[in-house]
C-alpha positions as CSV (number, residue, x, y, z in Angstrom):
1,X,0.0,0.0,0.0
2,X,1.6,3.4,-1.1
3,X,2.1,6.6,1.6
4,X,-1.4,8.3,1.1
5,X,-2.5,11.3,2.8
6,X,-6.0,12.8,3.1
7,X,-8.3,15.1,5.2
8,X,-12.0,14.5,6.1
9,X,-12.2,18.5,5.5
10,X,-11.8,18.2,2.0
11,X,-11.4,15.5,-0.5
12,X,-8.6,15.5,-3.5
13,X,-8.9,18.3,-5.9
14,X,-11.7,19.7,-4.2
15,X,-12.6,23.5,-2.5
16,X,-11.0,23.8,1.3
17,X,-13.3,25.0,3.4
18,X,-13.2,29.1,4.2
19,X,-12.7,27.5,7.5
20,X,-9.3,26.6,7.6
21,X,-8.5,30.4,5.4
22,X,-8.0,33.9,6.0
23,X,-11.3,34.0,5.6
24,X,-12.1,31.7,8.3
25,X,-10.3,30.8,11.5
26,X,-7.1,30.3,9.3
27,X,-6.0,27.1,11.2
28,X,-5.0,23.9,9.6
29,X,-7.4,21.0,8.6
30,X,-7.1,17.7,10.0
31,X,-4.9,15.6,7.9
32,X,-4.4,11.6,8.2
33,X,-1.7,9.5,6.5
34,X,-1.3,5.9,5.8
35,X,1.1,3.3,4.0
36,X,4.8,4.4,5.7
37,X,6.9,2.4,3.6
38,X,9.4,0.3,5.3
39,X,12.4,2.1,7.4
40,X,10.9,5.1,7.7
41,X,12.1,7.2,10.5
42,X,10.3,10.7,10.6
43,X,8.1,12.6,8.1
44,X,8.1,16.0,6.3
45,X,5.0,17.9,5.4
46,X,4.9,21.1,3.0
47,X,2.1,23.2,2.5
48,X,2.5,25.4,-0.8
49,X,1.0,26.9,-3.6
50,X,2.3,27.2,-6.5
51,X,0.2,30.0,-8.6
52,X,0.8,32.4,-6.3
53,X,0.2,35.9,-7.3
54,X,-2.5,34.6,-9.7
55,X,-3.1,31.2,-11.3
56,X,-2.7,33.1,-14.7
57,X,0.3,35.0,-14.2
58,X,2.4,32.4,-11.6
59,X,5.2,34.1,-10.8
60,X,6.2,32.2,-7.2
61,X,5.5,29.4,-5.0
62,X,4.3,30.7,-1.5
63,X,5.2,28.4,1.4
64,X,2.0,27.9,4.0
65,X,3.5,25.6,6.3
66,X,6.5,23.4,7.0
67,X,6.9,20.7,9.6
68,X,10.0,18.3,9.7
69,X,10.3,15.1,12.1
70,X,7.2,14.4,12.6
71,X,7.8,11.2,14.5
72,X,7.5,7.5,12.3
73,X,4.3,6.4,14.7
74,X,2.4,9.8,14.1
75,X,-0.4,9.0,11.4
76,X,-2.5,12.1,11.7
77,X,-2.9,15.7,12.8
78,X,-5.7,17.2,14.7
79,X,-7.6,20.4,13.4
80,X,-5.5,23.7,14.3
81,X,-2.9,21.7,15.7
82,X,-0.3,24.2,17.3
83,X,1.1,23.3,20.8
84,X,0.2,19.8,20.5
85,X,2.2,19.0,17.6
86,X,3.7,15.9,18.7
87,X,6.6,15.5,20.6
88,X,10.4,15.9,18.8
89,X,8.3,17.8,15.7
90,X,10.0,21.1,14.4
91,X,8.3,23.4,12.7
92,X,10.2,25.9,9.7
93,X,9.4,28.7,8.5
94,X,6.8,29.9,6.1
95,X,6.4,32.8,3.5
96,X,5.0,34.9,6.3
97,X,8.1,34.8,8.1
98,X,6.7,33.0,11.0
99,X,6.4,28.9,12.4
100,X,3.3,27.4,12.5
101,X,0.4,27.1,9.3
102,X,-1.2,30.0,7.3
103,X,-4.1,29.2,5.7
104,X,-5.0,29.9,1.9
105,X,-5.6,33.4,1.3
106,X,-5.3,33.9,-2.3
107,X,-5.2,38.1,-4.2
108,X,-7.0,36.4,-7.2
109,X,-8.3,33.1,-8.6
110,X,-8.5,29.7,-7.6
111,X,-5.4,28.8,-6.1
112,X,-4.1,25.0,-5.7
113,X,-2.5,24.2,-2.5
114,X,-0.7,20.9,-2.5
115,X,-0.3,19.2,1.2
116,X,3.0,17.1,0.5
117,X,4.4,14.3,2.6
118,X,7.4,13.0,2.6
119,X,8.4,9.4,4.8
120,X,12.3,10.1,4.7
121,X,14.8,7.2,6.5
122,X,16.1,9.3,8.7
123,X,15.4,12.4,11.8
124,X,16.7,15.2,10.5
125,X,18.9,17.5,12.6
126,X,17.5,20.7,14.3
127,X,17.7,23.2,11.9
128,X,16.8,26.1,13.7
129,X,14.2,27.9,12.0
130,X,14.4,26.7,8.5
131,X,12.7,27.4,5.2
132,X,10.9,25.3,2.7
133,X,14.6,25.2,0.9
134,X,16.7,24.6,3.9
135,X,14.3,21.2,5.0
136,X,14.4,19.9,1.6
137,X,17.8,20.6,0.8
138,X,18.7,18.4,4.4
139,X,16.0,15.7,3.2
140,X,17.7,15.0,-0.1
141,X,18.9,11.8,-0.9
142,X,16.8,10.1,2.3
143,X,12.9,10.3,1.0
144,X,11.7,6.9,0.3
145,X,8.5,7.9,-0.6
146,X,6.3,10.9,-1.4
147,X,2.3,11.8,-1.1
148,X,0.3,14.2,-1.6
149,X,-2.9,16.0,-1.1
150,X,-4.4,19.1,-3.3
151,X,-7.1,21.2,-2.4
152,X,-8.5,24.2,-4.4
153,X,-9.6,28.2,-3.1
154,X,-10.8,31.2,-4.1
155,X,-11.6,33.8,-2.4
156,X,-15.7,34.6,-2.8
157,X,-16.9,38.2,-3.9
């Protein structure tokens, strides 16, 4: 069985709820995971999306959240998990400048936000407070496998 990941907010492809927005209460939607293939160690999840300023015109990625060693028995995160991330988990920084996730909150368009885990074969060290560059740059050459789940929003009015 493959590394799968999915959220009971929102299936794949589909609209996230204004909930979990800056139109909402901006915190992060429950996520689950399943299928850690064989010597995994710790996980990496990415939030990003890629057509930032506007789906037309993409000019940048924009970072939304970053975790790194999220421990090999974790399977799941709670809705607007913040201090009770679980224990040895760092969190990096996003495009905000700041730890922790920021929800979609796109100038124009439909956006596509991709929630990406990675099952790597090792704990990475503490890198301070890195960026979406600096975790993937220290995860190269130990990902085993990938997954990934993509949900759509735009703003309404």
């Amino acid at each position: 069985m493959p590394l799968a990941i999915t959220s009971h907010e929102f299936p794949e492809g589909g609209a996230i709820p204004a909930h979990f927005t800056c139109d909402g209460a901006d915190v992060s939607p429950a996520l689950a995971w399943s299928g850690a293939p064989a010597g995994t160690r710790s996980y990496v999840l990415i939030v990003d999306d890629p057509d930032a300023p506007d789906p037309d015109h993409p000019k940048t990625t924009w970072v939304h959240w970053v975790l790194y060693n999220l421990r090999r028995d974790t399977n799941a995160l709670t809705e607007g998990v913040l201090s009770d991330l679980p224990p040895g988990t760092r969190e990096g920084l996003n495009d905000w400048k700041r730890t922790g996730y920021g929800g979609p909150c796109p100038p124009i368009g439909r956006h596509r936000y991709f929630f990406k885990l990675y099952a790597l074969d090792t704990v990475l060290p503490d890198l301070g407070r890195p960026t979406k560059a600096q975790v993937e740059a220290a995860m190269k050459g130990h990902v085993l496998e990938q997954a990934e789940l993509m949900g759509m929003y735009q703003k309404s009015g």
